[in-house]
N, C-alpha and C positions, 0 to 999 in steps of 0.2 A: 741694405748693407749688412756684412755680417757683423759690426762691431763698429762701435766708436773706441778711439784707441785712447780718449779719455777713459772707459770702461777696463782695456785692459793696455799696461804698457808693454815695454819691448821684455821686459823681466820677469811679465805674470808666469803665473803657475797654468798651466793648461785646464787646471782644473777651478781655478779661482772663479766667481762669479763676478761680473761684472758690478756688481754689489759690493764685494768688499773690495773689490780691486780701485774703484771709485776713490777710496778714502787711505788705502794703503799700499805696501809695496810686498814681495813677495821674500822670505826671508834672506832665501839666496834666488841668483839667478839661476832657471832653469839648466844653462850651461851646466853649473856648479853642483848641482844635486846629481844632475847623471853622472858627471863626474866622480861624485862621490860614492854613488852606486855602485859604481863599476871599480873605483880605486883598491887595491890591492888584492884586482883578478888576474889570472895568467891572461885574462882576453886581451889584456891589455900590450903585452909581450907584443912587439915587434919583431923582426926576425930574419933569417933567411929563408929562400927558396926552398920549398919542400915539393918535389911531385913523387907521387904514389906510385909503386913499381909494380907492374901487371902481373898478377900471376896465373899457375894452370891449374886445370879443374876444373874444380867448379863454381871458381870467382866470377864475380858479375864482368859481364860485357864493357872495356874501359870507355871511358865517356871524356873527349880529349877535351877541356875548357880551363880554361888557367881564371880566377877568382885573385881578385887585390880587396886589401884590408889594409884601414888607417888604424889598426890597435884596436876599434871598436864597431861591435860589440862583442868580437875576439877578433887575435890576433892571427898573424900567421907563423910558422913554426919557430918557438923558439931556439936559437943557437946552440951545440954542445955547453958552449961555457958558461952559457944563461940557465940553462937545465941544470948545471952542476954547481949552481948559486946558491939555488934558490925551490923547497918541495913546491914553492906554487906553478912555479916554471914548468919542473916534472910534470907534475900530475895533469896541468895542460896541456904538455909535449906528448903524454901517457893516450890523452882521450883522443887527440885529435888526431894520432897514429890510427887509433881503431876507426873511427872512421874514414880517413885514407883508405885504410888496406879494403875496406868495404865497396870504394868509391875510385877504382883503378881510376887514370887517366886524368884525373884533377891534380890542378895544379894550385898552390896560395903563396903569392906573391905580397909583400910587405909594401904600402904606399903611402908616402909623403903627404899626401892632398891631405887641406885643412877644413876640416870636417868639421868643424865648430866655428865657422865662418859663414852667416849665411851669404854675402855675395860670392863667396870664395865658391862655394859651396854649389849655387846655383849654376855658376858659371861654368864647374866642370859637369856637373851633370849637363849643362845642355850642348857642350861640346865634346860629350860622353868619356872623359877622362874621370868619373868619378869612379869612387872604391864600390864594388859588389854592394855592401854594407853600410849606411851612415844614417844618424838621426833623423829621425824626419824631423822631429820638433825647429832643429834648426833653419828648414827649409823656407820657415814663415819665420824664423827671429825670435821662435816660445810664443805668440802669438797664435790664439788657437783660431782662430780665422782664418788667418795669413796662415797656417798652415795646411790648413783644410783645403784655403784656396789653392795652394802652390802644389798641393795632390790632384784636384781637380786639371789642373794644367798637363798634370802626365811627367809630374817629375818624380814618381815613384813606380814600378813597374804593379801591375793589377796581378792580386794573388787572391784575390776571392775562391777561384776555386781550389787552390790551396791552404786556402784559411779550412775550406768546406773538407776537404780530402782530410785532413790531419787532424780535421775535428774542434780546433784550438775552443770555440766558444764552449763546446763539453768539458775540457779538460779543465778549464781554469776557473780557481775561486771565485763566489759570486762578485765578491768587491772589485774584479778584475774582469769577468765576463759582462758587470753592467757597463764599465767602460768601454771594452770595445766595439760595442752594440754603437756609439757615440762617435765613434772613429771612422763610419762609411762616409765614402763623399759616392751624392746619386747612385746609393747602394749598391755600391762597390769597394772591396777592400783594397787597399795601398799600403799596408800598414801591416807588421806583425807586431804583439807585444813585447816591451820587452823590459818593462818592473812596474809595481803599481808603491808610490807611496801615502803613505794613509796622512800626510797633511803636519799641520803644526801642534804642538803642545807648549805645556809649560814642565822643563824641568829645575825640581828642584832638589835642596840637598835635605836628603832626609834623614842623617845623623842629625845636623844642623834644628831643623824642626824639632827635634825627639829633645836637643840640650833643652830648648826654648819652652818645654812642655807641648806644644803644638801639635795637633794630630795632622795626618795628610789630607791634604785637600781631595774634597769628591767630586765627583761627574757634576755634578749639579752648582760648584759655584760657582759666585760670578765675580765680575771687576772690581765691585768693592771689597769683596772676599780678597782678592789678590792684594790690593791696598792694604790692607789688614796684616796680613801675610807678610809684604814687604815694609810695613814699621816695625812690625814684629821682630823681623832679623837682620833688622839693620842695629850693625853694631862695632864701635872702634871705626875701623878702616873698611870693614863691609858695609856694602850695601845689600838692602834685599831682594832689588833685583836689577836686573841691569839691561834693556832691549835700544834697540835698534830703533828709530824712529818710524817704521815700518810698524812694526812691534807693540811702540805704545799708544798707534792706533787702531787694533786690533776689534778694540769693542764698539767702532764705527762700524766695523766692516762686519760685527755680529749684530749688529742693529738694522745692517742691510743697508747704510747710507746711501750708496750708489743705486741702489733699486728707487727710491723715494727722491734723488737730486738729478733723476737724467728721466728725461718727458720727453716723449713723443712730439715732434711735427711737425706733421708730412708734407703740409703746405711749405716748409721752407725748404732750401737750396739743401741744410745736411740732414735736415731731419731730423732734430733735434736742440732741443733747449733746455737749460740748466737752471734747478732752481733750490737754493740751500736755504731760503728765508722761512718759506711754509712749516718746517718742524726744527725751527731754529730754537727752541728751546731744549727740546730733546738732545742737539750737537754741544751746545751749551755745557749742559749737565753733565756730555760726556768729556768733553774736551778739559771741563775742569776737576775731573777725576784724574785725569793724567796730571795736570800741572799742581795739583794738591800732592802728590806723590813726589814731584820733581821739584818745588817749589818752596813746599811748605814742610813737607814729608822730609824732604830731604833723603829717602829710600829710595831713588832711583837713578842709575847709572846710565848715561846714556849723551849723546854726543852726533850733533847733525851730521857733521862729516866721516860717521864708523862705515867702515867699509862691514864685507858678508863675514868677517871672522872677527871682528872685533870683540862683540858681546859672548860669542863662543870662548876666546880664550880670554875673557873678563871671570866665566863662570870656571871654566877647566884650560888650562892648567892654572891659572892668576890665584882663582880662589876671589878674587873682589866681591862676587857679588852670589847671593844665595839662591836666585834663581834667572832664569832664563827661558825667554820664546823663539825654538828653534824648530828645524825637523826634527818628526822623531824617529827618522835615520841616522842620525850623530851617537845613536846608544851601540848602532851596530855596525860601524865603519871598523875598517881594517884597524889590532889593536896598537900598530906604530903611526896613524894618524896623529897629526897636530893638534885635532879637534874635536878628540875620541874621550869621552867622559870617562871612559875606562880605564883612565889614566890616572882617577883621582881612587879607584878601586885596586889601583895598581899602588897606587901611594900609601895608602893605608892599609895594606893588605886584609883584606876585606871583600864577600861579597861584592858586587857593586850594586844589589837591592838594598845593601845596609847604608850605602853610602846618598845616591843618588835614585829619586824618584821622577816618576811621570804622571801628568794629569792632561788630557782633554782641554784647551786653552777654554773659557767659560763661554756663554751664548751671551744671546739679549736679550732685551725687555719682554715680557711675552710668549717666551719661549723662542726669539727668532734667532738663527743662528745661518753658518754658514761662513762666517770670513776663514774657518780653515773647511779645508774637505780633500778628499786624494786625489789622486793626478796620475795618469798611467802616463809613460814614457814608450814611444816605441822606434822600429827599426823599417826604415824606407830600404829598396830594392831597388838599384839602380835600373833604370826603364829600358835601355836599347833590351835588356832579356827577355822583354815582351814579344821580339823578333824570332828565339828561340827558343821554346815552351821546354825542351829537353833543359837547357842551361840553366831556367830559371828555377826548374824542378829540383836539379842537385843544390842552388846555391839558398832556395827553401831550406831544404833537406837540413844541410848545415845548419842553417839557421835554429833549425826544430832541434838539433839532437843539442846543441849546446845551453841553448834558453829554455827547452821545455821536457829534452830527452835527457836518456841515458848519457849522453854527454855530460850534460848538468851532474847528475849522482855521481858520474864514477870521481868527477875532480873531485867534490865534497868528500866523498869517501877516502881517497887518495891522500885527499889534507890531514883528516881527521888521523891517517894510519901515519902519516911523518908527524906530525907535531899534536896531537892530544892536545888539542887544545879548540873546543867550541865552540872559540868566540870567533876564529878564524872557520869553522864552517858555516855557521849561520849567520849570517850578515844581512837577513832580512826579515822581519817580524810579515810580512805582506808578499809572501812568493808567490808567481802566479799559480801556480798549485796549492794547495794545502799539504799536500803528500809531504811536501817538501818541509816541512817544520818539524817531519820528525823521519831525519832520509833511514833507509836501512841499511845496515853496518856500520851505523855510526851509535853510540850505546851513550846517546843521552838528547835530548827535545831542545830547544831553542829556551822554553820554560828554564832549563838548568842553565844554560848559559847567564841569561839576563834575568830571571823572576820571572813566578808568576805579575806581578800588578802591572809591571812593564808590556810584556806580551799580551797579555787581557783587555788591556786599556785601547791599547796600537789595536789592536784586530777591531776591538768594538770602532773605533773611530773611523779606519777602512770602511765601517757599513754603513758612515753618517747618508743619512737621501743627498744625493747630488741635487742641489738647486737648480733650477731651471736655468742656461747660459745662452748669449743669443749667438754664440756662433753652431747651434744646434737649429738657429729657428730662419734667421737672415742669411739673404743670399751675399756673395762675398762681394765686399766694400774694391775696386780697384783705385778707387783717387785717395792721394795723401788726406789723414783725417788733422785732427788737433796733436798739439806737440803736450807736454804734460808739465812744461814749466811752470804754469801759474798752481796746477794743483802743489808739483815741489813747494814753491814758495811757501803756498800757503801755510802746507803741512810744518815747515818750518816755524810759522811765525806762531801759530797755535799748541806748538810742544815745547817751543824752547824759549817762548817772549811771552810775557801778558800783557800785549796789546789787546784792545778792544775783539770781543768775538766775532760781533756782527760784522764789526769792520771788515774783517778779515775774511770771513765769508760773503760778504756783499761785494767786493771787490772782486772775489776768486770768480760770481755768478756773471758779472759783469765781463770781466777778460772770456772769460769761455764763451760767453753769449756772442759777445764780439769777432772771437775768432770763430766759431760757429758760421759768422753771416755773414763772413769771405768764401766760406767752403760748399763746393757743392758733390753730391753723392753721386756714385754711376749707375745708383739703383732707384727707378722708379719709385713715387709717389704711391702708384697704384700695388706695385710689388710690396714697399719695404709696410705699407696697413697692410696688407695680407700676412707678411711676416711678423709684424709687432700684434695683432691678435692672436696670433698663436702663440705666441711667448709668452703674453701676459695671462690669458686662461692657462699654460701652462705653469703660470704662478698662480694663479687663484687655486687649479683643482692639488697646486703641492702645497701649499700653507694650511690649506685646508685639512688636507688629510695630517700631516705634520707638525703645524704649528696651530691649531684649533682657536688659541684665543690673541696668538699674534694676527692672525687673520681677520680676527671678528673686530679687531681694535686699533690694527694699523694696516692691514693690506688692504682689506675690502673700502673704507673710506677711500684710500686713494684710489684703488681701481675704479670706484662707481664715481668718484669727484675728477679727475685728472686723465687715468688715462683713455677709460670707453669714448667721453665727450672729444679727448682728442683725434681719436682716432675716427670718428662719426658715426659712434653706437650708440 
């Protein structure tokens, strides 16, 4: 199977490992980050009917296909009175003219259909009602299995040789190019890209720090550092930091907990069995670094039932709390966002590197890390186009000139010339170009916008090694797996009760086991040992290279103790 849905929920990160996703949740849900991505582009622009007027000469040959768009990953042509709103409007009513007049005989039709709905979603593609354009991700639910699978199905039309023709694996940064190497299903593309984000941090405020004496935190701390950190600035009515319960089990998911609590075996119905006793002292240690913060500390702001913006507008606009674990896309969102820290640089008038910092959220013991890492987002291709290679050529095409062409520059440029202002061109520290961090005729870098330590940080973090995921190694799971209540619970009862530890993980190993041994998998015994030795050598030769003494101290015991005897090595 490609995944137990213990490993990853309906809200993971595509990029998350089954490791940290074990012990936490992801900050927002996937929906919500593309969302965000995309928030305050003209692609967004819904619109009227625009078809391209043929002209003479020596315009290209018109090409009659009419294209529907649900707003994303652009819209279709915005309205006079929408263009006369608003320069984001323009300058995408600007680009999307020039390619029209390029591209006679198209037509883009504005579409209702609910793109962010996976049954919605599914349904109209396979009753071929769906928009030219739409998520894949949502196809599987953010579920990078279930999405892989739902490609595999033929619900995205195949553009491999359009990946190949337009070159995309050359063009795009390496942080983005090892991603879509990850993205073939039976090597073949379904998928364009279309944003790479580089994962979670910690931001904090770094006036704040600087009153308190405090230098900024380096690459290198870790969870105690952060403790340290948040008694330090907690003060009055602030607190030092403020996360999500997601959030404050972060340094489980950098300890790798789900790679060490989810065993192999094959001889049962799912193939798998749960076990949190064997490095229960190690959960221990962690789980009471959190509740020393929340408990004792009294530095930490935090509430089981906070929704994806709670802790964001705890830190900007509230002020409550001095630091915060979010993406670190929230620096470069549109600057009328809700949830734009820019807001407190707008407050203070002020840089906002004087105001607010980023760091690399910390690793674990040994060097092991991984509970953040980046996550490419891409754009599926609605499939009946597969029927005509012409159609599906123009609505690539599109594709390429707004995500990775000159389409792209001209609106940046177009923005830059209405409103002077940076923070509305650069809205991503992680483009799938590089090119793109410093466009031309626009007379200043992404650096100027946000700081250097901002952009330095993000870029380095984009490059962390992607851990080994098994929806890379296992073939896809088609029967319902485990539901994720008892991990809920649990995570509850060990952040915001001091109830017994063990309890509470012997309980959680117990429910899982249990619903484990009602379920059965639709993949072979003999298949899913074929696929879990690949996955697991492909942890041993990554820790090895990458984490040298977490390997020699904590991977290799269990590999040589747990997993080869389970598998029958």
């Amino acid at each position: 199977m490609l995944t137990d849905p213990t490993f990853i929920s309906e809200t993971t990160s595509i990029s998350e490992t089954p490791v940290a996703d074990a012990a936490v949740r992801t900050p927002m849900t996937r929906r919500q980050l593309l969302r965000t991505m995309a928030a305050g582009s003209a692609a967004l622009v819904g619109g009227a009917v625009l078809a391209a007027c043929g002209s003479t000469g020596s315009a290209p040959t018109a090409t009659n296909v009419t294209f529907t768009t649900a707003g994303w990953p652009f819209g279709a042509m915005p309205t006079k009175a929408d263009i006369s709103k608003s320069s984001v409007n323009k300058a995408y009513a600007d680009s999307l003219q020039r390619w029209l007049n390029k591209n006679p005989g198209v037509t883009i039709k504005a579409s209702s259909a609910n793109i962010w709905d996976m049954q919605a979603l599914g349904a109209a593609v396979a009753a071929g009602t769906a928009p030219t354009w739409y998520p894949a991700d949502v196809l599987g639910g953010w579920n990078p299995p279930l999405v892989l699978a739902a490609l595999a199905r033929g619900l995205s039309a195949d553009v491999t040789d359009l990946v190949s023709k337009y070159n995309i694996q050359g063009e795009l940064a390496d942080y983005a190019a090892v991603w879509l190497q990850h993205k073939k299903v039976y090597g073949k593309y379904h998928i364009g890209p279309f944003a790479v984000n580089a994962g979670t941090g910690i931001y904090y405020r770094r006036d704040w720090l600087q009153q308190a004496g405090l230098q900024d935190p380096k690459e290198d701390w870790t969870w105690d550092d952060v403790r340290k950190y948040a008694k330090a600035l907690t003060k009055g009515k602030v607190y030092g930091a403020g996360f999500e319960a997601w959030g404050i089990q972060q340094n489980l998911g950098a300890n790798q907990q789900g790679l060490f609590t989810t065993v192999p075996s094959p001889n049962t119905g799912w193939h798998w069995r749960y076990d949190y006793l064997s490095k229960l002292d190690e959960w221990e240690n962690l789980v009471n670094l959190e509740r020393g913060m929340y408990f004792q500390d009294k530095s930490m702001l935090s509430q089981a039932n906070w929704t994806g913006t709670d802790a964001i507008q705890a830190f900007s606009p509230q002020e409550k709390t001095a630091m915060m674990l979010e993406s670190c896309i929230f620096m470069t969102q549109w600057p009328e966002s809700a949830t734009n820290v820019i807001q407190l640089a707008t407050k203070y008038n002020k840089p906002i590197w004087e105001v607010v910092g980023y760091q690399i959220q910390p690793g674990g013991i040994d060097g092991a890390f991984g509970a953040s890492q980046s996550q490419m987002d891409t754009v599926a291709f609605e499939p009946h186009m597969n029927r005509n290679q012409t159609t599906l050529a123009k609505a690539f095409d599109l594709y390429y000139y707004f995500i990775l062409g000159q389409g792209y520059i001209d609106q940046k440029v177009a923005l830059w010339q209405s409103t002077k202002d940076l923070h509305r061109v650069y809205d991503s520290v992680t483009p799938l170009k590089t090119s793109f961090l410093h466009l031309p005729g626009v007379p200043g870098t992404i650096e100027d916008a946000y700081g250097t330590q901002y952009v330095q940080t993000v870029l380095k973090q984009a490059n962390i090694p992607l851990v080994p995921q098994p929806a890379w190694y296992f073939p896809p799971e088609k029967n319902a797996g485990m539901t994720n209540n008892a991990m809920s619970d649990a995570n509850n009862a060990l952040l915001y009760s001091q109830k017994d530890i063990k309890a509470i993980y012997t309980n959680l190993q117990n429910v899982q086991n249990q619903q484990a041994s009602t379920l059965t998998s639709s993949v072979s015994s003999t298949d899913f040992i074929s696929a879990a030795k690949q996955y697991y050598s492909a942890h041993s030769d990554f820790w090895q290279k990458y984490a040298p003494t977490f390997y020699a101290n904590q991977f290799q015991p269990f590999y040589q103790q747990k997993i080869l005897p389970a598998l029958g090595s």
